[in-house]
N, C-alpha and C positions, 0 to 999 in steps of 0.2 A: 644469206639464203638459209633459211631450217635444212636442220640435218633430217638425214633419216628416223634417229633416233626421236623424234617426236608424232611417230607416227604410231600409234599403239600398234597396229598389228604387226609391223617391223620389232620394236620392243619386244611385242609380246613374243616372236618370235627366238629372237635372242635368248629369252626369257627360258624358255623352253628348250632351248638346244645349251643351255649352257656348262650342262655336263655331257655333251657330245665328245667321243672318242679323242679328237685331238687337242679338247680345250680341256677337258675331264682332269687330268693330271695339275693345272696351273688351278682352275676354280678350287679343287679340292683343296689345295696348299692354302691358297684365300680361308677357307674354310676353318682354317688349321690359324692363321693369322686372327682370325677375327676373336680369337678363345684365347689368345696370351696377356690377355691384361691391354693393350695398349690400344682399345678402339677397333671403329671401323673400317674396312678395306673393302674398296669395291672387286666386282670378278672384272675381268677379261670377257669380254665380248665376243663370241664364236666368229664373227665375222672375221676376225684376227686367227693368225696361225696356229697359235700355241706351240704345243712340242713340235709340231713340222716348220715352226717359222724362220726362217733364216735369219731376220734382222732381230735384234734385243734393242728397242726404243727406250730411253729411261728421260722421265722427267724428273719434276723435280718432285711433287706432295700432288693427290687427289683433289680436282677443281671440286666444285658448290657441283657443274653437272655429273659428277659422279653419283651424287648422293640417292637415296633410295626416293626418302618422298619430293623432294627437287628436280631430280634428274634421271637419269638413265637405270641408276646403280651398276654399269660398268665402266672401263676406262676404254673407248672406242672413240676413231675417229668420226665416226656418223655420230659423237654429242655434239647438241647445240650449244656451242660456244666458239671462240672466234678462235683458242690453241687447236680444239680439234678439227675446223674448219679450215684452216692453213695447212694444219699437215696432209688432210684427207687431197687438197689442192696438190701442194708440195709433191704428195705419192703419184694422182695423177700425170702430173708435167713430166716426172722421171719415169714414166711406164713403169710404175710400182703397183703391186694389188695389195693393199691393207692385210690381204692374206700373208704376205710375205714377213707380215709384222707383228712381234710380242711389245706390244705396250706396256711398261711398267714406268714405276717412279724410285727415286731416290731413298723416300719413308712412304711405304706403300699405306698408311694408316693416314686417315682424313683427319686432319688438324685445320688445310687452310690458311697456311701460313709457310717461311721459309723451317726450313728443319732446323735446328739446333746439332750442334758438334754428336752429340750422346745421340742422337735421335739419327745422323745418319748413318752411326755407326754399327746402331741396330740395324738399317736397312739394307749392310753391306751382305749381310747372311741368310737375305731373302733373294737379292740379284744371283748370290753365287748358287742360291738353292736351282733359280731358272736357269741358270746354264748347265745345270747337272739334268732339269729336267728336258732341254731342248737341244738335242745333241747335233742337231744340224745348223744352228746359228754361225755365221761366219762373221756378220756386222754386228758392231757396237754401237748405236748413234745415238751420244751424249747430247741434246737439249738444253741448253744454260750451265751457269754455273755449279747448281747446287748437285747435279749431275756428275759435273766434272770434279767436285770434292767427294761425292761419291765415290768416284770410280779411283783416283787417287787412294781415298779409303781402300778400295779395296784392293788395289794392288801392294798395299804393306801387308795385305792379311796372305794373297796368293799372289805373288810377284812373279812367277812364271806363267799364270794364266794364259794370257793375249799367245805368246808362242806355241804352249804347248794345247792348246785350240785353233791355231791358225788363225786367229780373229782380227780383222782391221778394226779402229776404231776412228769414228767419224765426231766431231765435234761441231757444234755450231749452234745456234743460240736458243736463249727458250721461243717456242710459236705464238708465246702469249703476245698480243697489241700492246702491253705495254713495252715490251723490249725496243718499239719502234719510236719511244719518248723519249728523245731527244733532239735540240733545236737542230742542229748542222744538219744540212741537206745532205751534202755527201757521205757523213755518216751514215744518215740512215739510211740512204739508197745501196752502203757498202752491208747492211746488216742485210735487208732485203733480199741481196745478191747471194749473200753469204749460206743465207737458208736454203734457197735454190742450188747453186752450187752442191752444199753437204746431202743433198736426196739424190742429185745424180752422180755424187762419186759413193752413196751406197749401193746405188743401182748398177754402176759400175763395177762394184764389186763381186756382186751376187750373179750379176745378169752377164759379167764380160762384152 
């Protein structure tokens, strides 16, 4: 099913509120991303929390619908592709509002590919930049692997972080259709599960 975001006056909408009070702090930093040498970096989506958002989402790298003249140009559940169509699902099923969520990625810079050691390392000092700027985030929810080598990363750089924020962190696979390729039925009905599962023990967390 199209997402929202192929609706020009939804876009456009986004489009125009994207330096709105509570997303203003995260685009700006984007803005600030996009002038260091290493590419482009889509915004956040107003539909999404920003500083008010409770949950910190991290994939892994910016999809093709990120992209300016392709896609959206933000990272929002309402793109047209099938990661952001699962999880926009995934939030519903757990009585989650998108609102409740900072979308970010592993290397927030649009490559299209998995990140490289060097390249997530860079990305570890953008995550910890949004947790300085979202002081209300309680969940972590780690998205695949390169996610989870992020966050590893980042816990050598600030190892007391999780404690001294109170933060759960929630793991569980990337939303992308391919993670579901694999033959074994039971396998993939336990990855399926798994996804499900990891939205309602964020909601869990936030919502009690």
């Amino acid at each position: 099913m199209p997402r929202r975001m192929v609706n020009p006056a939804f876009r456009q909408q986004q489009w125009d509120d994207r330096y709105a009070p509570h997303i203003a702090p995260v685009n700006e930093y984007v803005d600030e991303l996009r002038e260091i040498g290493r590419g482009w970096a889509p915004y956040v989506a107003p539909i999404h929390g920003g500083v008010e958002a409770r949950v910190l989402s991290i994939l892994r790298d910016p999809g093709p619908a990120t992209q300016d003249e392709t896609g959206s140009g933000f990272i929002c559940v309402e793109n047209n592709d099938g990661s952001a169509e699962l999880q926009a699902v995934l939030l519903e099923q757990a009585g989650l509002s998108p609102y409740e969520l900072l979308p970010w990625n592993a290397y927030p810079w649009y490559i299209n590919r998995a990140p490289k050691a060097a390249e997530l390392d860079a990305g570890v000092g953008t995550i910890l930049h949004l947790l300085e700027l979202a002081p209300n985030l309680e969940v972590v929810l780690l998205q695949g692997k390169d996610a989870e080598r992020a966050w590893r990363r980042l816990q050598r750089v600030a190892p007391s972080i999780e404690g001294e924020r109170g933060l759960t962190v929630v793991r569980t696979l990337h939303p992308s259709p391919q993670a579901l390729f694999v033959r074994d039925l039971e396998q993939r009905a336990a990855r399926v599960r798994r996804r499900r599962e990891a939205f309602h023990e964020v909601a869990a967390a936030i919502l009690g």
